[in-house]
Each structure stands twice: as structure tokens, then as C-alpha cells.
C-alpha positions as CSV (number, residue, x, y, z in Angstrom):
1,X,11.7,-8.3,4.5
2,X,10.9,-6.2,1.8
3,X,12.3,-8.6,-0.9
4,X,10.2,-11.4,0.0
5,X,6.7,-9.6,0.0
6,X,6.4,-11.1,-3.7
7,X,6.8,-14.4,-2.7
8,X,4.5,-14.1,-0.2
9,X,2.0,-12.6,-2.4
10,X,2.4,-15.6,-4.9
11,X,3.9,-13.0,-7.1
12,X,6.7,-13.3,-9.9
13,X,8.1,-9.6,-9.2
14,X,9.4,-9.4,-12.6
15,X,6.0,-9.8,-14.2
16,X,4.0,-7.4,-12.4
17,X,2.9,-4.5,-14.6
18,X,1.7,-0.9,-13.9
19,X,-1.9,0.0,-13.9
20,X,-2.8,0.3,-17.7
21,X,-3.4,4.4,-17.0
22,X,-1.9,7.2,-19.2
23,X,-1.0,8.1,-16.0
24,X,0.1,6.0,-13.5
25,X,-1.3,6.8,-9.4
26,X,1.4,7.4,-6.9
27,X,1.2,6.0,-3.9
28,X,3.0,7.2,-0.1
29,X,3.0,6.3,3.1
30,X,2.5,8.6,6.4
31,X,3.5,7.8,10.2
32,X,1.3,9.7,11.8
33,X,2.3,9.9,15.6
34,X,0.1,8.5,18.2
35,X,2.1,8.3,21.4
36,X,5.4,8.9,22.4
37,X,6.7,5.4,20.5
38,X,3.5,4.5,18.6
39,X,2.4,5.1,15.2
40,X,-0.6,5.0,12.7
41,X,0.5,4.2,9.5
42,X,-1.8,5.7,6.7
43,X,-1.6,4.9,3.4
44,X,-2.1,7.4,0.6
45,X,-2.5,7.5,-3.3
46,X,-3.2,10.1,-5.5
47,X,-4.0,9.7,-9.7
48,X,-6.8,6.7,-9.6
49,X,-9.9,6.6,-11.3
50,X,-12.8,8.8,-9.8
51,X,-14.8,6.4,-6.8
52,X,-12.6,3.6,-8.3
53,X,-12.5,0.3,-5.9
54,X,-9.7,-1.3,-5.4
55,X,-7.6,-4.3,-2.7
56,X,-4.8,-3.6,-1.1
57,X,-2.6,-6.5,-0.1
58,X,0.5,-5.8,2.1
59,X,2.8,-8.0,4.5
60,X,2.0,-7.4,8.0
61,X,5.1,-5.7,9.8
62,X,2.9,-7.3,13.4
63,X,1.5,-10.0,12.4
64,X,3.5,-11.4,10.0
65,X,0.8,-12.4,7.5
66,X,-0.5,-10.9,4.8
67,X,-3.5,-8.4,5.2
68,X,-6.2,-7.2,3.0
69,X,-8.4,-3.7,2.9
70,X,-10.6,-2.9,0.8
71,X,-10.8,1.2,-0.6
72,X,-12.4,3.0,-2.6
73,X,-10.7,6.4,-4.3
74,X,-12.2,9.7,-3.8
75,X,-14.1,11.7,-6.3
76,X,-10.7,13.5,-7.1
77,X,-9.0,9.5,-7.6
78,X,-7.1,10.0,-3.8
79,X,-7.1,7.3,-1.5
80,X,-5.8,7.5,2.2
81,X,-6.2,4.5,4.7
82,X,-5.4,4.5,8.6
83,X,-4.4,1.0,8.5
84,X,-2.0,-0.8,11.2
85,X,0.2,0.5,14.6
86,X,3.8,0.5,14.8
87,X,6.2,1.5,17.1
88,X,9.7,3.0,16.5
89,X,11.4,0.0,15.1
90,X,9.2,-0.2,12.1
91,X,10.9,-0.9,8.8
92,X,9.7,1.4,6.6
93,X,10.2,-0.2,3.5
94,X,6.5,-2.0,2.7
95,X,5.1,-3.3,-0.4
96,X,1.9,-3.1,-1.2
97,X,0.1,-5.0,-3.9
98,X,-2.9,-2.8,-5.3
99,X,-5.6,-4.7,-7.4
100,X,-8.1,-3.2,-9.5
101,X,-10.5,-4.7,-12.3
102,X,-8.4,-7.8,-11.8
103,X,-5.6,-5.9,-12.7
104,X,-2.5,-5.6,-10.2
105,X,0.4,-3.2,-9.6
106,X,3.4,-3.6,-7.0
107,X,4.5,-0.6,-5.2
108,X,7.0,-0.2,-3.3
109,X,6.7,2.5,-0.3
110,X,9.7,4.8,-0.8
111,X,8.2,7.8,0.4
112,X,7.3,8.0,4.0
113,X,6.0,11.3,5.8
């Protein structure tokens, strides 16, 4: 699934840069236990621009489409967004296309908590 989140974000993968920062954010994500099969996945980001706005793209692992949020960093540049259930069979491998002052960055979730 997670090799065909760029085409479903109209995206050539190979032509996606990095935020133009001096130092880029990174960017986790957390399954936070819910029940005894169910999960809230949270997103989180550290390194952003203070109170900086910003929309998140990702492929819906339920759905199956592509949803949206919109966020705005913390005045220490964190973000961290409840943002879909899951249960137990949940790939964790999930892109997420960030977009800020028309400028985009892939991520690729490696790091799950």
C-alpha cells in the first residue's frame, strides 16, 4: 500500500523535496491503545516553525481514500494529531504528505510508538 500513496496523491515521488528548513521537522507516529484490539493513531512532529499551519494528506488505511487535517504547530514548532482508529491488523507503514506555504514534503512513517 505504502508504495502507491504517491500516486494517489498525484505525486511524482522522486520530485518531492524537503521543507526548505536548516533543519528539517521529524515526524512519528503513536498507537495509542483504546481497547483490547483498537487503536488511536496520533500523529506527531517535532522541528516546525512556531504556530506554523500546515495540511496533512495521508491514505486512509479504513476508508481507502485519501484524507485531509488541517494543524497548526505549537509555540515550541510540535504538532500531535488524534486522527483515525485501527485495529490490530493495521499496516504501519503510512505516508503522509505535509504542505506548508505551498510547499510539500513526503514522509514516510518509520517510527511507530
Amino acid at each position: 500500500m505504502t508504495s502507491q500513496i504517491p500516486d494517489k496523491l498525484g505525486l511524482d515521488y522522486t520530485a518531492t523535496h524537503e521543507l526548505s528548513k536548516s533543519v528539517n521537522p521529524v515526524v512519528h507516529l503513536k498507537k495509542v491503545k483504546y481497547s483490547n484490539n483498537l487503536r488511536m493513531l496520533e500523529l506527531h512532529g517535532e522541528r516546525f516553525d512556531t504556530n506554523q499551519k500546515m495540511t496533512i494528506e495521508y491514505f486512509s488505511p479504513i476508508s481507502k481514500k485519501i484524507e485531509m487535517i488541517n494543524a497548526t504547530s505549537t509555540s515550541d514548532g510540535k504538532i500531535a494529531i488524534q486522527f483515525e482508529f485501527v485495529d490490530d491488523s493495521f499496516d504501519e507503514q503510512i505516508m503522509f504528505l505535509i504542505t506548508i506555504n505551498e510547499e510539500d514534503a513526503l514522509y514516510e512513517i518509520l517510527s511507530v510508538e
